[in-house]
Steps between C-alpha positions, in 0.01 A plus 500: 500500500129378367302210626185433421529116417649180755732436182652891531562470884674191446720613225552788683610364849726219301685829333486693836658225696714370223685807509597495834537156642866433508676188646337286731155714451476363135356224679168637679430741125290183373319527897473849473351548165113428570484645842629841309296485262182447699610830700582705105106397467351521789664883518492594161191754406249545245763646286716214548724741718700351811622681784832401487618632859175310704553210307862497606390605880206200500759258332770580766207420788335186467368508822343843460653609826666852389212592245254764643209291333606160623534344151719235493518251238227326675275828392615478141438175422133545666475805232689315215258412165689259412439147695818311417759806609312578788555124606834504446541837659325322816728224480796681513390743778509177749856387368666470784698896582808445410364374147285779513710760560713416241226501263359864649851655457535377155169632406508841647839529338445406188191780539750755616683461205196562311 
């Protein structure tokens, strides 16, 4: 996959989760799209090239607590470039954990399947 705009990653993570949200998950895709797809840019290099396998490890640990380097999703939205997705990847880090948990697992799946 290739991001190098906010439009890409956001196309992107609506495919990415799209294709994986079944049943009751349909309803946190819409949630789940813009923190995604501030973690496809934050991660993506100056090729456009993501790292499918620590995206899918940072989006599985919001908290940063299993990551070596400490980056939770706090960390990527400090290091996001775009304002409005790093907001909204703040917001959702402080959803309460059941909400976010859902969210992570979604995300981190819908990277796994990649």
């Amino acid at each position: 996959m290739i991001i190098r705009t906010a439009d890409a990653a956001i196309s992107t993570a609506q495919e990415l989760l799209s294709s994986v949200a079944t049943g009751a998950e349909t309803f946190w895709v819409s949630t789940s799209v813009p923190p995604l797809a501030a973690l496809l840019l934050t991660l993506a290099d100056s090729e456009g090239q993501v790292g499918v396998q620590s995206a899918a490890d940072i989006a599985g640990d919001p908290l940063g607590s299993r990551s070596e380097a400490g980056t939770g999703w706090d960390g990527v939205a400090d290091a996001c470039p775009h304002e409005l997705l790093a907001m909204k990847l703040r917001r959702v880090a402080q959803l309460v954990p059941r909400q976010r948990d859902s969210i992570a697992k979604l995300m981190k799946r819908a990277l796994e399947a990649a």
